[in-house]
N, C-alpha and C positions, 0 to 999 in steps of 0.2 A: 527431540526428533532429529536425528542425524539426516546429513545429505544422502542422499540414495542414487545408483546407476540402474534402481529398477526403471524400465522406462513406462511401466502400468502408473507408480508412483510419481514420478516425472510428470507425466499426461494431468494425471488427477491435478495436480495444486496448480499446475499451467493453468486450469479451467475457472481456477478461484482469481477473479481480480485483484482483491485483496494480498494474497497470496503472492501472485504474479507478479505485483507492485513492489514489494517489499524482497523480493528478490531480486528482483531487478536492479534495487537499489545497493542492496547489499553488496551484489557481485561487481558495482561499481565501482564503492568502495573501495572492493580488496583489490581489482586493478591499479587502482590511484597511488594504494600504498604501496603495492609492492614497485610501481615506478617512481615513484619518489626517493629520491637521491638522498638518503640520511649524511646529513651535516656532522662534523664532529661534536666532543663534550663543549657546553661554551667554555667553561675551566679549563680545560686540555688545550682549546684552539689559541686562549688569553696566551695560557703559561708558553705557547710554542712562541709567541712571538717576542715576551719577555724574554725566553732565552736565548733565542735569534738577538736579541740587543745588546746583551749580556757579552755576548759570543764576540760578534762585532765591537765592542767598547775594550776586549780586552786584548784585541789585534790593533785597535786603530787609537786609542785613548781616546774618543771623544762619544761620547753622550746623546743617543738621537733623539732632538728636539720635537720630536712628533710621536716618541713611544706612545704614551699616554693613549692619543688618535686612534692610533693605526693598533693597539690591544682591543680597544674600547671596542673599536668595528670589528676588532676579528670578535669577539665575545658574544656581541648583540644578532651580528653575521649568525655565528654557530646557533645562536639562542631562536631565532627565528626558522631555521629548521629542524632542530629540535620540537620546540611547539608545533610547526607546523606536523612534523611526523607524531608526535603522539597525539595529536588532533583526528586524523585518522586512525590510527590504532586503537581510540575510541572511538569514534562513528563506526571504527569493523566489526567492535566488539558488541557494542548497543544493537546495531541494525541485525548484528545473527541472534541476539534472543528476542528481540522484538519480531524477525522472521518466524521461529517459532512459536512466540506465544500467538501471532495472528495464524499459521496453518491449529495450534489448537482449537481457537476461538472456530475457525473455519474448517474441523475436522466434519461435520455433518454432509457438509459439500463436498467434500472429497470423495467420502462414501458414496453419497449418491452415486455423482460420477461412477464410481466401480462398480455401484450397482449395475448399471445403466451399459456397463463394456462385458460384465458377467453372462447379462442378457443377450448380449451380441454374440457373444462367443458359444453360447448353450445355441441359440439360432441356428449359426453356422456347423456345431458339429453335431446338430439332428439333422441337420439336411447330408451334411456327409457320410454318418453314420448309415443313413436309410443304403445308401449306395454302397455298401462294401459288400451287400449281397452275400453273409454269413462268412467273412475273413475276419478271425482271430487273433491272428497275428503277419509281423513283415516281411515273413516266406510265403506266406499263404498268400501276401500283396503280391509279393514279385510275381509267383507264379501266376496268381490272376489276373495282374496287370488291367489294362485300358482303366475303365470307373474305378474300379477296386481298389487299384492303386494309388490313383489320383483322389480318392480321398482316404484312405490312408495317411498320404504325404500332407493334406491339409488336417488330420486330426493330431497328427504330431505333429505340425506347428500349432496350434489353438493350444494344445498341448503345457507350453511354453507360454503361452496369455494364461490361461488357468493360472498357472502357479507363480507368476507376475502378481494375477490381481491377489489371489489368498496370501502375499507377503505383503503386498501394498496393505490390505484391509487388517491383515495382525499389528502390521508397523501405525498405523494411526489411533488402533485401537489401546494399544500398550503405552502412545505418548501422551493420551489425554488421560489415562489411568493413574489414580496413585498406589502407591507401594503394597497395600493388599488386593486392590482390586487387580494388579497388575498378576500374583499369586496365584488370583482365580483363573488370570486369561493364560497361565500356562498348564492347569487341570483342566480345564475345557477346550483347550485345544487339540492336548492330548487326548480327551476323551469323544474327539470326535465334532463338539460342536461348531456352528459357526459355517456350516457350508449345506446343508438343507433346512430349511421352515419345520416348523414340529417334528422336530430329530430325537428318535428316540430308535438303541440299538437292534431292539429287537426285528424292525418294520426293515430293516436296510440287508440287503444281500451278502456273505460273507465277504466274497471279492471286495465290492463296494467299502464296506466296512473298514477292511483294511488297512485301503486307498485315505479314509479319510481319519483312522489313529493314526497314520505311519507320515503322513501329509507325501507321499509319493504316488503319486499319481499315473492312472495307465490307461488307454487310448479307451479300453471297454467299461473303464469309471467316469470316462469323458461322457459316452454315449449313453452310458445307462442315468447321468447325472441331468443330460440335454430334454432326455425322454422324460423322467417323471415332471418335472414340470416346477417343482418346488425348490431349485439350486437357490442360493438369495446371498447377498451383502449385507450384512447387518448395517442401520440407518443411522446409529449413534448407539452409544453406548449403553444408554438408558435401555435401549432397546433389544440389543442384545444381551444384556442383565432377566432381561423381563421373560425374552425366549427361552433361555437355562432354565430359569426359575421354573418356567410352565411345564416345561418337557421334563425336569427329573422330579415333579412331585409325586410324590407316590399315589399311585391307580384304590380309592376307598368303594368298599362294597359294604354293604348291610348284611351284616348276616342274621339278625336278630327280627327277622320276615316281616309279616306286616304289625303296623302298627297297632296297637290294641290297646282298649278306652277301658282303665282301671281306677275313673272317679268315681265317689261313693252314691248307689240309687238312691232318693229319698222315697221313703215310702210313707203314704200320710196316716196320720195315728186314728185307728178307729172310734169311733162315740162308745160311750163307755156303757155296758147294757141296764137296762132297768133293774135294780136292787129290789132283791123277791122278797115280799111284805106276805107275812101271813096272820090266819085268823088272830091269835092269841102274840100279837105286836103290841106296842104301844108305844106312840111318841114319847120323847121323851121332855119331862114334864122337869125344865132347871127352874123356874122363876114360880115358885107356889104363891108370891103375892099379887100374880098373871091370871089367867083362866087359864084353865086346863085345856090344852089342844084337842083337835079333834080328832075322832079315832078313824085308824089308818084304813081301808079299804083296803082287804087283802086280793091277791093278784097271783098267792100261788098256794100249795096245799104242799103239807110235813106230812114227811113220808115216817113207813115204820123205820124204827131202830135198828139198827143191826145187832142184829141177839150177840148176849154174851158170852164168849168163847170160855167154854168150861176145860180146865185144862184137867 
């Protein structure tokens, strides 16, 4: 998450303590370093004084009793700002990703925050909107002038807050994203989402519509954006994942009418009818070293035959 001169994004991570902290610290840092007076190499500082001796010995022949010293200090001299400068150029380096990783960790908050200025700014350009008393555009201002004008002139500034917060809220959304989810936030952006609650293209006015593929924004997408009621910030990530997902799932219908109960009737099996016994029956008689059963009681009467068909 690069430094930004939006001042919507500015505002937001000022609000996060955390945040606040850790840039504060960092831009202290880079103060420090960039006044700090880098020393030469301590090799380079050494050798300049060994040749200075050099130099001197071979004008005057005599040997200066104190080389040794006076290297040894210019050496440990240079060596101690050296460390001390890369001592800094690491605390510059640490403290700018540690910057970022805590505005990640604290990207929820930031959001809010934008939520929370989105709000303000929809406020103010329903109230201005109502007063333009059917001006269209910044001729139809000037010539109507007094109210008309005067909010006009306030709906193009707000104007310029709108399109602050929708870069602030894409920039925090895209640094806590990784590399495919980042993918999806330049298809969803493109298509619209991320600037109405249950966005879906068909419910949204051509104009409107636009305004929110092309991200250019126009004073009668401010107003018509103030009035519905639904403009929003997405809360975190998680949650404007959730919003996409809900808005482009496709619309199911039944076509297959109502439901109809095609499990099998039981039907219970009937008693089975009395078995027609006539005069000239007879039990039957398996065991002859038994008594003979008794004879049946007849219950139906033999009909005639059916005569023989003579062909």
């Amino acid at each position: 998450m690069r430094d930004t001169q939006n001042p919507e994004l500015k505002a937001a991570w000022d609000t996060v303590p955390d945040v606040a902290k850790t840039a504060e610290r960092y831009e202290a840092v880079v103060k420090l370093r960039r006044a700090f007076k880098r020393s030469a190499d301590p090799e380079r500082a050494r050798r300049d004084v060994i040749d200075e001796a050099i130099g001197s010995f071979r004008e005057s022949g005599e040997w200066p009793a104190d080389l040794g010293k006076r290297a040894a200090k210019a050496y440990l001299e240079a060596l101690e700002g050296e460390s001390e400068y890369r001592a800094l150029s690491q605390a510059e380096e640490r403290l700018r990703h540690e910057k970022e990783d805590v505005r990640d960790m604290c990207a929820d908050d930031a959001l809010a925050y934008l939520g929370g200025r989105l709000s303000d700014v929809l406020s103010e350009a329903k109230t201005a909107g109502a007063a333009l008393d059917g001006v269209r555009s910044a001729d139809e201002a000037i010539q109507a002038g007094g109210d008309a004008l005067d909010a006009w002139r306030t709906l193009t500034a707000l104007l310029a807050a709108l399109e602050n917060v929708r870069a602030a809220q894409w920039e925090i959304l895209r640094a806590v994203a990784d590399e495919d989810t980042r993918a999806k936030l330049r298809n969803w952006k493109r298509e619209g989402h991320g600037e109405i609650a249950g966005y879906r293209p068909d419910d949204v006015p051509e104009f409107a519509l636009e305004a929110m593929l092309s991200q250019r924004y126009t004073v009668a997408y401010l107003v018509w954006l103030a009035n519905i009621g639904t403009g929003y910030v997405p809360a975190s990530l998680a949650e404007f994942e959730a919003d996409v997902s809900a808005a482009t799932e496709p619309m199911s219908y039944d076509d297959s009418g109502p439901i109809r109960d095609f499990s099998p009737i039981v039907v219970p099996i009937p008693a089975a009818p009395e078995p027609e016994r006539y005069a000239h029956s007879r039990p039957a008689h398996l065991d002859y070293s038994a008594p003979a059963p008794k004879p049946i009681k007849p219950n139906a009467i033999a009909g005639d035959p059916d005569p023989y068909p003579y062909s």
